[in-house]
N, C-alpha and C positions, 0 to 999 in steps of 0.2 A: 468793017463792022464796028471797030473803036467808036468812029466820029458818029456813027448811028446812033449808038449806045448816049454816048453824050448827048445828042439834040434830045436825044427822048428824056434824061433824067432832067435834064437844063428845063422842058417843056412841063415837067415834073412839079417841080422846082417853081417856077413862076405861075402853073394853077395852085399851087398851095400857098405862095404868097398873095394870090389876088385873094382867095380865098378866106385868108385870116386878115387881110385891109377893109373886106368887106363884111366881118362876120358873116362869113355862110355856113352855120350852125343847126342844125345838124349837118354834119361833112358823111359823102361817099367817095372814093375817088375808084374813078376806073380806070385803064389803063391796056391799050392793046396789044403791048409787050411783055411777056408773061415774064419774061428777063429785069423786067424791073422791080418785078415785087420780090426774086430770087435777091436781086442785089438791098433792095430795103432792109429784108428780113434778112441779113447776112454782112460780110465785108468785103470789099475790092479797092486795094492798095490804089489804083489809077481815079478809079471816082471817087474817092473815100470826104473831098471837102463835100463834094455837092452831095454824098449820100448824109453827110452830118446833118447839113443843111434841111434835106426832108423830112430826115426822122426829131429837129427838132421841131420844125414848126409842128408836124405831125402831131407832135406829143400837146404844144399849146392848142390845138385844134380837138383834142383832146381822144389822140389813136381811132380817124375813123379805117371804117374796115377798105380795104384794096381790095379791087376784085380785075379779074380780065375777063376783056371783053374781046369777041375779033373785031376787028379794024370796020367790019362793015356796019356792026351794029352803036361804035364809040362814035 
């Protein structure tokens, strides 16, 4: 589940960079592991560079909202 965990934040991670390279302004992000917005809004020793990572571009992007989705409608 670890490495799971990871591809998803890492995938996280590079739409909110592409995101802020391209201004995409107004921002939604959605997300079909409902675990990742638990780790966003929280901390986890193991992920904690890549969660820095989200929450700050986040914040330059200016805190759009996270929401989940299931897998079949993302």
């Amino acid at each position: 589940m670890a490495n799971n965990m990871k591809a998803e934040l890492i995938a996280l991670l590079q739409g909110i960079r592409i995101a802020l390279e391209r201004g995409l302004v107004p921002l939604e992000v959605n997300v079909d592991c409902k675990e990742i917005i638990t780790l966003i809004q929280g901390e986890h020793p193991t992920y904690e560079n890549i969660l820095t990572d989200c929450r700050d571009l986040l914040q330059i992007l200016g805190n759009p909202p996270i929401h989940h989705d299931f897998r079949e409608t993302n």
